[in-house]
C-alpha positions in Angstrom: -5.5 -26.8 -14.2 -3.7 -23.6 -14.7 -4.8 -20.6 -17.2 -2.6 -20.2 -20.4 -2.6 -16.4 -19.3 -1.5 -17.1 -15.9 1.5 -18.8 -16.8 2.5 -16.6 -20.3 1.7 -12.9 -18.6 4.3 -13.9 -16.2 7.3 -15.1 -18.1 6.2 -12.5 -20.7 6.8 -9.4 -17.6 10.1 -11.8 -16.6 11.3 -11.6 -20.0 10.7 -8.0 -20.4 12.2 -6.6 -17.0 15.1 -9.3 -17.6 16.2 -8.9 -21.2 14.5 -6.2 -22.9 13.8 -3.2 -20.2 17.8 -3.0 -19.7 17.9 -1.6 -23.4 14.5 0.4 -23.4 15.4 2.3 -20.5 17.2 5.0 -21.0 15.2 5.6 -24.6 11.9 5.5 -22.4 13.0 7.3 -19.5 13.9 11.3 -21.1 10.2 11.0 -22.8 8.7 9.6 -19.3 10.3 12.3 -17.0 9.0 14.9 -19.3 5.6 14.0 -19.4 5.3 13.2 -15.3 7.6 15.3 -13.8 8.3 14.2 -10.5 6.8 16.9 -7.7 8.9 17.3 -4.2 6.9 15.5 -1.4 5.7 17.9 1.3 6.2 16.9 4.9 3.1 17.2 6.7 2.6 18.4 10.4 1.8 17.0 13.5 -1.9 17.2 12.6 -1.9 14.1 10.2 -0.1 12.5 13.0 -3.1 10.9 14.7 -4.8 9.6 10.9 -0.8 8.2 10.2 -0.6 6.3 13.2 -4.5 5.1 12.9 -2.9 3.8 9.4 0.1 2.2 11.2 -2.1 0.5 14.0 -0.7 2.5 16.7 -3.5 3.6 18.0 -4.8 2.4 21.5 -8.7 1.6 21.6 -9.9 3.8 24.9 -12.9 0.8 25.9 -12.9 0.3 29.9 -15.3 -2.9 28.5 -14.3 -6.6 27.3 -15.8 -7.0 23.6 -17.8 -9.6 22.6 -18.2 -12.2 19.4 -20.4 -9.6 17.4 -18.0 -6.9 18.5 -20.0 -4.7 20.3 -18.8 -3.6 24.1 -20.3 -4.3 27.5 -19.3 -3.3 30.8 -17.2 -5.6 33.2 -19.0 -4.2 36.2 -22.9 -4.8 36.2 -24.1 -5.2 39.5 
């Protein structure tokens, strides 16, 4: 059985972005924009490069090894 909240908090936010925030707006929005102005995003260099593509998975794993179950490495070659 489903909540009462989790079936009133969303037609409540449906209602609101629907029918009501169309007319709040552009009262809300002159107060909003002067209390969080909105600040110029700085591009960043090519040293945040490596962290941003760790963040997009682009980053090749440097193992010469096969991983295991528990994730640690071994060797391919034990002689």
């Amino acid at each position: 059985m489903v909540c009462i909240p989790c079936i009133v908090i969303p037609v409540l936010l449906w209602v609101y972005k629907r029918f009501l925030e169309p007319f709040l707006y552009p009262l809300i929005s002159p107060i909003v924009n002067t209390v969080w102005p909105k600040k110029a995003v700085q591009e960043t260099g090519t040293s945040d490069q490596k962290a941003m593509e760790k963040m997009n998975g682009n980053v090749k794993a440097e193992s010469n090894g096969e991983a295991t179950a528990n994730g640690s490495i071994t060797d391919k070659k034990t002689d």
